[in-house]
LUMTIPA-721860 format. One record per atom (N, C-alpha, C): residue number from 1; residue in three letters; atom name; x negated, y, z negated. Coordinates in steps of 0.2 Angstrom, whole numbers, plus 5000, padded with zeros to 4 digits. Layout:
<sites>
NUM,ALA,CA,X,Y,Z
...
</sites>
This chain:
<sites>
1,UNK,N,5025,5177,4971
1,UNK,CA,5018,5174,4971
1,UNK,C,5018,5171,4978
2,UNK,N,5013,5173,4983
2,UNK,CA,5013,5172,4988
2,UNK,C,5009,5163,4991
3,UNK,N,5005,5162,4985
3,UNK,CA,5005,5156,4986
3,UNK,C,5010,5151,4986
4,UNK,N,5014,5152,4982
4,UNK,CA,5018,5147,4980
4,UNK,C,5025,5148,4987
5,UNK,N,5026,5155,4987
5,UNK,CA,5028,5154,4993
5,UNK,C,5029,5150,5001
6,UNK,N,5021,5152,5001
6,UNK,CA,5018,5149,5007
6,UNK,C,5021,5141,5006
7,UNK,N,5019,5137,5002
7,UNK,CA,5018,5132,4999
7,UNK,C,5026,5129,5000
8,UNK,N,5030,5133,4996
8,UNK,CA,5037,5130,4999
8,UNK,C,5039,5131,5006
9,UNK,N,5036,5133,5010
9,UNK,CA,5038,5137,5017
9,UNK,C,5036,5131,5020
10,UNK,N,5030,5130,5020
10,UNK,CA,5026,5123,5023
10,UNK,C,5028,5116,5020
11,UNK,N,5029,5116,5013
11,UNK,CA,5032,5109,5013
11,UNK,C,5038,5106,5008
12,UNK,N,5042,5111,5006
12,UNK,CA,5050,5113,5006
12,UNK,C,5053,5110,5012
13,UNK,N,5060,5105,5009
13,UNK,CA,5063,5104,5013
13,UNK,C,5068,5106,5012
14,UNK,N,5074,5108,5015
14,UNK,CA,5079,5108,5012
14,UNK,C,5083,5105,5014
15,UNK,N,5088,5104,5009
15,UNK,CA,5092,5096,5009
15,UNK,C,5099,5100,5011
16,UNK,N,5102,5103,5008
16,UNK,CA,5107,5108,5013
16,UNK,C,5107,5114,5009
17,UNK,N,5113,5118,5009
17,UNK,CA,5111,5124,5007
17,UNK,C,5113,5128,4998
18,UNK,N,5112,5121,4995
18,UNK,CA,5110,5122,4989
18,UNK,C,5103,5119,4985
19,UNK,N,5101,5114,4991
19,UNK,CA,5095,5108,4987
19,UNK,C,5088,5111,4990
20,UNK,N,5085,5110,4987
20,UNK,CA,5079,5113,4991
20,UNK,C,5075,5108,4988
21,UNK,N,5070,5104,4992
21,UNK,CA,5067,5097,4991
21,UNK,C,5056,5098,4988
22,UNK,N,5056,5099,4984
22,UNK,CA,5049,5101,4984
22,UNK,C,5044,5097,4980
23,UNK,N,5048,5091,4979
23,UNK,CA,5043,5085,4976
23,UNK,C,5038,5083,4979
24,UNK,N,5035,5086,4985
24,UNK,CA,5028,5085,4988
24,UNK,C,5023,5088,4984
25,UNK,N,5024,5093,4978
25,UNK,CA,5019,5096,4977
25,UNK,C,5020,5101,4971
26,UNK,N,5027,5100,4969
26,UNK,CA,5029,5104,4961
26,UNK,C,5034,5099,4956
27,UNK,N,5037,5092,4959
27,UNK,CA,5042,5087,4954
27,UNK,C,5043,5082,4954
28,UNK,N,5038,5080,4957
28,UNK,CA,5035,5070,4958
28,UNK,C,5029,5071,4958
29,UNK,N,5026,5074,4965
29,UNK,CA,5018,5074,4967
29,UNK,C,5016,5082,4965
30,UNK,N,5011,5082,4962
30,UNK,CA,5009,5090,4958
30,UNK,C,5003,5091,4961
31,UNK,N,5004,5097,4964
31,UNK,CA,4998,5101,4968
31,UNK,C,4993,5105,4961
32,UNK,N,4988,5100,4959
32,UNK,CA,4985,5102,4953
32,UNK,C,4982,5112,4954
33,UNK,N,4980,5113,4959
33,UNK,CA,4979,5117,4961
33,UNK,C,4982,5124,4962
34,UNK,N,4990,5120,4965
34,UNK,CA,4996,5125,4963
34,UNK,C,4994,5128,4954
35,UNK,N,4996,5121,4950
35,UNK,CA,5001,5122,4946
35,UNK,C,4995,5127,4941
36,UNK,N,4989,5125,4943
36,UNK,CA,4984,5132,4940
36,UNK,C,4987,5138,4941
37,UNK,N,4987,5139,4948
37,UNK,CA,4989,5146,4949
37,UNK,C,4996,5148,4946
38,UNK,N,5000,5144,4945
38,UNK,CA,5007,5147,4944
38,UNK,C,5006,5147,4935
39,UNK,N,5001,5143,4932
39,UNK,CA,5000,5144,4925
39,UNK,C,4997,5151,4923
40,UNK,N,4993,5153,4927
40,UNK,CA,4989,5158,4926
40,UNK,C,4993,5162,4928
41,UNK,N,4999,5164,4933
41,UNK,CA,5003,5170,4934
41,UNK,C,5008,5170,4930
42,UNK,N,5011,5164,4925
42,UNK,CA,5012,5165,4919
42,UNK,C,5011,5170,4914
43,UNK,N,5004,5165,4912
43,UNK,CA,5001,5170,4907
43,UNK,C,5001,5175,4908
44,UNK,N,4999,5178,4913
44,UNK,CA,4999,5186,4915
44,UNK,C,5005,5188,4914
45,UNK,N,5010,5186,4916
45,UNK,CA,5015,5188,4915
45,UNK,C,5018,5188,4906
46,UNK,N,5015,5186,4905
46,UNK,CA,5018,5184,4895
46,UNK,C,5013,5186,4891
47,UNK,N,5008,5188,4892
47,UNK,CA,5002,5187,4888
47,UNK,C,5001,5192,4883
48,UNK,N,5005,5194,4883
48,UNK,CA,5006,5203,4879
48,UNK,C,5011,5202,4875
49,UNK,N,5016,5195,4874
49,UNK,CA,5020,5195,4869
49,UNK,C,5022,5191,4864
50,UNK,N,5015,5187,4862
50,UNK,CA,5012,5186,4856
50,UNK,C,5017,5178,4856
51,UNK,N,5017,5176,4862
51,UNK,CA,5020,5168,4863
51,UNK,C,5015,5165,4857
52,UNK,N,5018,5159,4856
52,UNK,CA,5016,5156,4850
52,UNK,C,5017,5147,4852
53,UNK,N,5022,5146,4856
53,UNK,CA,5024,5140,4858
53,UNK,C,5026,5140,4867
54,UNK,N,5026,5136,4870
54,UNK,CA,5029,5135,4875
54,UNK,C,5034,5129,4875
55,UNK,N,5042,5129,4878
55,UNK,CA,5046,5124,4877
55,UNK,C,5049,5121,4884
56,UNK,N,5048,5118,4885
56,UNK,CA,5051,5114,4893
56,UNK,C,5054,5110,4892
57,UNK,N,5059,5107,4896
57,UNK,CA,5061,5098,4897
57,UNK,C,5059,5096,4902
58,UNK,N,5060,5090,4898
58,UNK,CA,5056,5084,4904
58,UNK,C,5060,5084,4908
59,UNK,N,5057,5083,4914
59,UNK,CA,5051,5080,4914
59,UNK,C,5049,5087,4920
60,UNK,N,5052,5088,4925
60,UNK,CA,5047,5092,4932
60,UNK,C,5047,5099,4927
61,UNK,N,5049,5101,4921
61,UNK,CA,5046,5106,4918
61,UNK,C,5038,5107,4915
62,UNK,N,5037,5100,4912
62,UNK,CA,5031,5098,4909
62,UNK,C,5025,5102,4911
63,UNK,N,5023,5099,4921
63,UNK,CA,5016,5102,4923
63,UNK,C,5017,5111,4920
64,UNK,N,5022,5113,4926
64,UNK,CA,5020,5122,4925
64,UNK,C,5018,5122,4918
65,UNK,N,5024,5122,4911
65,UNK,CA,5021,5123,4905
65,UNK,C,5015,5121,4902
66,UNK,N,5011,5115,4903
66,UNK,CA,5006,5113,4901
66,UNK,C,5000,5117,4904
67,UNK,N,5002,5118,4911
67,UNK,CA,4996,5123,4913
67,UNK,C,4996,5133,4909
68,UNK,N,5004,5133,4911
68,UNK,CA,5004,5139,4906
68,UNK,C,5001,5139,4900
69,UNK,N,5001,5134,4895
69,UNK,CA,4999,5134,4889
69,UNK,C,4991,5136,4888
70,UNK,N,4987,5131,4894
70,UNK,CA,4982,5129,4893
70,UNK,C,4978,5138,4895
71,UNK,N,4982,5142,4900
71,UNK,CA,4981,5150,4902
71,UNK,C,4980,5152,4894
72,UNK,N,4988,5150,4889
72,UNK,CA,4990,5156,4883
72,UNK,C,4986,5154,4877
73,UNK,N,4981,5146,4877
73,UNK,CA,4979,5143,4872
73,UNK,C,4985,5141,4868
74,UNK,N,4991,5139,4869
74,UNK,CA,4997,5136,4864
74,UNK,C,4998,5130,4864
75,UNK,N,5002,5129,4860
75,UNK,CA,5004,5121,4859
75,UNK,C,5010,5120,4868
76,UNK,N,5012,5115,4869
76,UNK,CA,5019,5114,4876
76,UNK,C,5021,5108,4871
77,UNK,N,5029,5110,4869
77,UNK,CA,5035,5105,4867
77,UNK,C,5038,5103,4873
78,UNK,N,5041,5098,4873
78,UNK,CA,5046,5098,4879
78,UNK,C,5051,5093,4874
79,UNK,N,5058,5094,4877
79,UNK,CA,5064,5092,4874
79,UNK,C,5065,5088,4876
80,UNK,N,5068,5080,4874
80,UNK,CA,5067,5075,4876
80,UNK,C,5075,5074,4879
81,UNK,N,5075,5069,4882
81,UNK,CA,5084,5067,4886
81,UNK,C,5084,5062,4882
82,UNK,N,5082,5059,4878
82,UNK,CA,5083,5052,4873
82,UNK,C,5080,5054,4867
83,UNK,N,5082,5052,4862
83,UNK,CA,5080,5049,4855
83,UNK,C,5077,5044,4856
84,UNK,N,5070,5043,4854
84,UNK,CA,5065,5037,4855
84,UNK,C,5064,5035,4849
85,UNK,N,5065,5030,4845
85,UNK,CA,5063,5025,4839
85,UNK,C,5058,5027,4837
86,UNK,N,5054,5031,4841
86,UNK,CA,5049,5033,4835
86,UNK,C,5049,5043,4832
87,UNK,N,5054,5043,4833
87,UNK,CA,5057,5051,4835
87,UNK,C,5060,5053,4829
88,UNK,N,5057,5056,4823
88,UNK,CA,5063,5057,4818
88,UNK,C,5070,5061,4819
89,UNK,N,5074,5056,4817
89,UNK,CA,5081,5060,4815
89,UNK,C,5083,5068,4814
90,UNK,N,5079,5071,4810
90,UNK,CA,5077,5078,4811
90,UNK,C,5077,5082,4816
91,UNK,N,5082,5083,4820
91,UNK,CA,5080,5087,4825
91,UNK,C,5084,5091,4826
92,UNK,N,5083,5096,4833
92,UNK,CA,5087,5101,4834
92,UNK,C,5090,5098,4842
93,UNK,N,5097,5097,4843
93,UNK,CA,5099,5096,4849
93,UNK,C,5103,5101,4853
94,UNK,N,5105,5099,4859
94,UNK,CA,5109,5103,4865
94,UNK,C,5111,5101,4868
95,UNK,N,5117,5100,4872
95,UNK,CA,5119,5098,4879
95,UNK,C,5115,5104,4885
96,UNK,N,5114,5099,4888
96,UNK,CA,5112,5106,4897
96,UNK,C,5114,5101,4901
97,UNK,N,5116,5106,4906
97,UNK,CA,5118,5102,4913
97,UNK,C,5111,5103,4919
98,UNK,N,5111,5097,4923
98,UNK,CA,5108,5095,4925
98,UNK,C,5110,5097,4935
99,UNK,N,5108,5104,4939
99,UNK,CA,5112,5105,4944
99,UNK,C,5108,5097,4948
100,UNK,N,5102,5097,4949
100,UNK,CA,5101,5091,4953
100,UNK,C,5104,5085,4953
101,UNK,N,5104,5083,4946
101,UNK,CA,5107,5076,4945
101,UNK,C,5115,5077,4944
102,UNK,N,5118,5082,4944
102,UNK,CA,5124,5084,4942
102,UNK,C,5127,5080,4937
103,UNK,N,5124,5080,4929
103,UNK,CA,5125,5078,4926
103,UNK,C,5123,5082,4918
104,UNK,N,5128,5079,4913
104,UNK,CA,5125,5083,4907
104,UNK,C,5119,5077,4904
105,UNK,N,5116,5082,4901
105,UNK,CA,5111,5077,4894
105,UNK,C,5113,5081,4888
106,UNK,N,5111,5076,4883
106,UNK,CA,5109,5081,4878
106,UNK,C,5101,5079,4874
107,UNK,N,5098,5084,4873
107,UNK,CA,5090,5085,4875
107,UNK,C,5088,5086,4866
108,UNK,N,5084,5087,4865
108,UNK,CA,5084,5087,4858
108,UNK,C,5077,5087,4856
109,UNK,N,5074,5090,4853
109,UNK,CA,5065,5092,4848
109,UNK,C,5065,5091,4842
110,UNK,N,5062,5089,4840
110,UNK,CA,5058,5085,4833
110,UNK,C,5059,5093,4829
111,UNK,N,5060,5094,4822
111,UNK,CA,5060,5100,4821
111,UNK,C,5054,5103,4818
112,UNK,N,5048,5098,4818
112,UNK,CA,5043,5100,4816
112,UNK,C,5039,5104,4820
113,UNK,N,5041,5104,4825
113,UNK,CA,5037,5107,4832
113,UNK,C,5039,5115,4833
114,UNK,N,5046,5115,4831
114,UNK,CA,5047,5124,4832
114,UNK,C,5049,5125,4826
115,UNK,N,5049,5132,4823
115,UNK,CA,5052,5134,4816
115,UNK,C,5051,5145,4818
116,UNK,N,5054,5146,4811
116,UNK,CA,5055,5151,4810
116,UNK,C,5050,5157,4812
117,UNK,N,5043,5154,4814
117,UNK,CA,5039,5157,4812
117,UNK,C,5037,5160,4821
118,UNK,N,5042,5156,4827
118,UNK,CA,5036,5155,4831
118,UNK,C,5040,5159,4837
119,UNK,N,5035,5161,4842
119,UNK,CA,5039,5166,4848
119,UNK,C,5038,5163,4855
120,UNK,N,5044,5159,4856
120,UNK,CA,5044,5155,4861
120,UNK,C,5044,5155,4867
121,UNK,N,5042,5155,4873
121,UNK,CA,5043,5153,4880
121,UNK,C,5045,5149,4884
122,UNK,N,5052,5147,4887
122,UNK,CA,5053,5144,4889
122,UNK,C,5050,5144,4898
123,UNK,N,5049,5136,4901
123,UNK,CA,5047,5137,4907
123,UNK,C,5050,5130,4911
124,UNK,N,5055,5129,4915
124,UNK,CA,5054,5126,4919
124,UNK,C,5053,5126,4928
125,UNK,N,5055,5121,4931
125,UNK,CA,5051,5124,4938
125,UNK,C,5058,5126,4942
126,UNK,N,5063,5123,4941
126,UNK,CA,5071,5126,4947
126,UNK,C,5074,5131,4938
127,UNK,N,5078,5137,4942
127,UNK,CA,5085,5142,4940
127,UNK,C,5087,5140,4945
128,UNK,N,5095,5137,4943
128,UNK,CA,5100,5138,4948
128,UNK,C,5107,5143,4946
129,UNK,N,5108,5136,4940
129,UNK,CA,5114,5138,4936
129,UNK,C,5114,5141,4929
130,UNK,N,5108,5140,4926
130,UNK,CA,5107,5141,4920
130,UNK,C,5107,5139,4916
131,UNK,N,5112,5132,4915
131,UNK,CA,5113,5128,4907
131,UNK,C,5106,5124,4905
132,UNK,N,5101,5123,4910
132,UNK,CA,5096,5119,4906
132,UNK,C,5092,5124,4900
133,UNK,N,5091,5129,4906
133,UNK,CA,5088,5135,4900
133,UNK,C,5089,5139,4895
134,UNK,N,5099,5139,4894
134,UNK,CA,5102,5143,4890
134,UNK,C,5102,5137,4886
135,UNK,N,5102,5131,4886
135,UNK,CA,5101,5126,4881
135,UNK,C,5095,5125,4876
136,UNK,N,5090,5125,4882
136,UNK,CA,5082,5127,4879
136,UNK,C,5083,5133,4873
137,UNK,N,5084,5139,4875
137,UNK,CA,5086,5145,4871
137,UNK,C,5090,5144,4865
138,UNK,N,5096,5139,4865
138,UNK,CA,5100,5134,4860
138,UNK,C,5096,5134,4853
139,UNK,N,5091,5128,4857
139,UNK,CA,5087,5125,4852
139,UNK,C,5083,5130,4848
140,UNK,N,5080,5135,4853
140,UNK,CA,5074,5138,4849
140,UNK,C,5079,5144,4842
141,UNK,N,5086,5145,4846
141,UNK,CA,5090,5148,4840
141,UNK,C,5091,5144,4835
142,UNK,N,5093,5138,4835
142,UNK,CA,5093,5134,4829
142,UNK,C,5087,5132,4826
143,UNK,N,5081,5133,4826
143,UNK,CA,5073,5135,4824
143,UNK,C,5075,5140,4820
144,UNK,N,5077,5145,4822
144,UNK,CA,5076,5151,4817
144,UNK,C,5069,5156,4822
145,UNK,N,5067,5153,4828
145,UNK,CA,5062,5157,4832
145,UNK,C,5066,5159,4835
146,UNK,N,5060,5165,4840
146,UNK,CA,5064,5171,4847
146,UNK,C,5062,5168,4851
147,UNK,N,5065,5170,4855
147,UNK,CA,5063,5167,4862
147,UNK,C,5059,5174,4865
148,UNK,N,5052,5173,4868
148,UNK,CA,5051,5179,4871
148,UNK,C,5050,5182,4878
149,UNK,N,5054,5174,4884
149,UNK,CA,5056,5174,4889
149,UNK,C,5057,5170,4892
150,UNK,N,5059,5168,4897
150,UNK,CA,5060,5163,4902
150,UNK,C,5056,5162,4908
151,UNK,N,5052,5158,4910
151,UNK,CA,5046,5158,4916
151,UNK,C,5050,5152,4919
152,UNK,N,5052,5155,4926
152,UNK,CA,5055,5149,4932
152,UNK,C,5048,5150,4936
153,UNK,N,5047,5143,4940
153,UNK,CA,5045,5142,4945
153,UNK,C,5049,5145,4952
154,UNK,N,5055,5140,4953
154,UNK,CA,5058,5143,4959
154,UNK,C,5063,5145,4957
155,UNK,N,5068,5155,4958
155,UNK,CA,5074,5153,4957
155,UNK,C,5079,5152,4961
156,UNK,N,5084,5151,4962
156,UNK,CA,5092,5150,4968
156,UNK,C,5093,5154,4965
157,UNK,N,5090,5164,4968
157,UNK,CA,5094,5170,4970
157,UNK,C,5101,5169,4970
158,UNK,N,5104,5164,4975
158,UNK,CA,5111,5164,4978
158,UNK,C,5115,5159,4972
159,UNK,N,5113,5158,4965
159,UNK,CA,5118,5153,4962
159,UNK,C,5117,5157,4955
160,UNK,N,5121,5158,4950
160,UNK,CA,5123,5162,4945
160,UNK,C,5117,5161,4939
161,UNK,N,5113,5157,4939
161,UNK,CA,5110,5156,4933
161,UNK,C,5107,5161,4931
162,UNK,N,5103,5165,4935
162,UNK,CA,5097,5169,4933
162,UNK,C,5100,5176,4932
163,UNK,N,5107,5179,4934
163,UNK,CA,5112,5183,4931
163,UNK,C,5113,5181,4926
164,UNK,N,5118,5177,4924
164,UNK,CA,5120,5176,4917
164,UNK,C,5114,5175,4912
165,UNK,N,5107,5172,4913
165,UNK,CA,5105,5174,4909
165,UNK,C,5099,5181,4907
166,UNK,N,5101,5185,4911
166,UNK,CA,5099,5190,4913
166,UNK,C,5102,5195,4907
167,UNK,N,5110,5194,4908
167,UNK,CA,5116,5196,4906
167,UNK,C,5115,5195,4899
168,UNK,N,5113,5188,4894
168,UNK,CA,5113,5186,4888
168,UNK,C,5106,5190,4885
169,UNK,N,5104,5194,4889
169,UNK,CA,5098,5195,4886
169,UNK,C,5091,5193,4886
170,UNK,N,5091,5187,4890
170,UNK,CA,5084,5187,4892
170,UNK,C,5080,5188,4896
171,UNK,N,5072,5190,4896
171,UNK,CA,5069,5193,4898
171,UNK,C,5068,5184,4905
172,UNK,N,5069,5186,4913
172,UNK,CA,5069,5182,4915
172,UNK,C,5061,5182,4921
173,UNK,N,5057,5177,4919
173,UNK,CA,5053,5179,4927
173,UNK,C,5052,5174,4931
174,UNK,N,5055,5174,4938
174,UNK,CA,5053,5170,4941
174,UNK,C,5048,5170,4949
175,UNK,N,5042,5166,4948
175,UNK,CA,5036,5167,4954
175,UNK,C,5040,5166,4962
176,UNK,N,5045,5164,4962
176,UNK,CA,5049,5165,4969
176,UNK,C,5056,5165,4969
177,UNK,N,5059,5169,4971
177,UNK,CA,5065,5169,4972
177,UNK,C,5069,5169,4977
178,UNK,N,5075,5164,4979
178,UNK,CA,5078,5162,4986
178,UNK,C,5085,5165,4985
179,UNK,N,5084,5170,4991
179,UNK,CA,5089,5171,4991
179,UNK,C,5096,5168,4997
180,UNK,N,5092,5165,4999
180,UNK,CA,5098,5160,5005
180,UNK,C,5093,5153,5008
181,UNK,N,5095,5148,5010
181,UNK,CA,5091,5144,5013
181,UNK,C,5097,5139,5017
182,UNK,N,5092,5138,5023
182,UNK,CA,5099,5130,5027
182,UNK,C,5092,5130,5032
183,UNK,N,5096,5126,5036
183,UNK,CA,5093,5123,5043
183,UNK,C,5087,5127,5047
184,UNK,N,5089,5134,5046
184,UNK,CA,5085,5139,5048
184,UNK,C,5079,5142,5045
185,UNK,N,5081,5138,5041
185,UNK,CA,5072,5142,5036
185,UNK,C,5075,5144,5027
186,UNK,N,5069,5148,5026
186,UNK,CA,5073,5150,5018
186,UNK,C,5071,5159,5019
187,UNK,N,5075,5160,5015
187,UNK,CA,5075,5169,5013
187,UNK,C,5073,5168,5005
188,UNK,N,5066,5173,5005
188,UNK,CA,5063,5176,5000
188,UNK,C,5067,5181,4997
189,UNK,N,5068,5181,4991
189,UNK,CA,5070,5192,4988
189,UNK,C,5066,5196,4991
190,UNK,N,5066,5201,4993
190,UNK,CA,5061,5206,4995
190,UNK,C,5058,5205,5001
191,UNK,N,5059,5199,5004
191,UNK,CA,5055,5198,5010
191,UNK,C,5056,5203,5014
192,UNK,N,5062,5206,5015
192,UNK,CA,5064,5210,5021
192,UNK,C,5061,5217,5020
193,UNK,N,5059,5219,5014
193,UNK,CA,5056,5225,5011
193,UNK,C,5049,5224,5013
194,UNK,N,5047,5219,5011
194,UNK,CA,5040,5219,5013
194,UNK,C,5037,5218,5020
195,UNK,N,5044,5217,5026
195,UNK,CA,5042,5216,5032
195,UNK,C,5042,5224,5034
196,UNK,N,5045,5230,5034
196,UNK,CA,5045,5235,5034
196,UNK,C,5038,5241,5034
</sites>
């Protein structure tokens, strides 16, 4: 997605050569304009396999999927990092590892919101390592729903997540892929193809 590209190129920082800083405009501060665009290249991209839910964690997953949803007409659950008092006991939980905050959670959905019946999209905005979203997939197994893919915003080409869950079977897509970044700039997948 060459928008979104652009967007990282011009206000992506990177923090060293595993962080890439993009809270100007995808994880604090939200480029409402972006987040359309990347909702609707979602859709397009899913729109043909009868998604029925959309599931993210809080919190920088929220926008992308709420825009997506608003593309698929669908409900957006997001998994919570706390049990809230007004939260029924009834739920489905997971541990996921958190690469920014390098930290676990365990995240957890009301089980009213997903059931057997539904075919679920997961979407967050970073792949690095892949425990947030093999845990999202967790949940939506303990539902008794399918998963019927994975929507990333940015992935880290250069860190194992997006293999292994490749590997497990799921259908993965991501609107920008990096494959290396430091001081000098970031490398796109494919960039080098399409400069030829």
């Amino acid at each position: 997605m060459e928008l979104l590209r652009r967007k990282i190129r011009e206000k992506g920082i990177v923090v060293d050569e595993d962080v890439l800083k993009v809270d100007s405009f995808l994880n604090h501060c939200i480029d409402p304009k972006l987040m359309q665009a990347i909702g609707k290249e979602f859709a397009d991209r899913f729109r043909h396999d009868g998604v029925t839910k959309i599931l993210t964690i809080e919190s920088s997953g929220i926008a992308p999927a709420v825009f997506t949803g608003l593309e698929l007409d669908v409900p957006v659950v997001f998994a919570k990092k706390d049990l809230s008092r007004n939260m029924s006991c009834d739920i489905y939980d997971a541990c996921v590892h958190s690469f920014t905050k390098g930290r676990d959670y365990m995240v957890c959905v009301s089980k009213e919101y997903l059931n057997d019946t539904d075919k679920v999209l997961i979407i967050d905005d970073f792949l690095a390592n892949g425990r947030a979203a093999a845990g999202l997939g967790e949940l939506v197994t303990m539902s008794g729903a399918s998963v019927a893919g994975i929507g990333v915003v940015i992935e880290k080409g250069f860190q194992k997540g997006g293999s292994l869950l490749r590997e497990m079977g799921f259908r993965v897509e991501a609107l920008a892929i990096i494959d290396s970044m430091s001081e000098n700039g970031i490398i796109f997948r494919n960039e080098e193809e399409k400069r030829k």
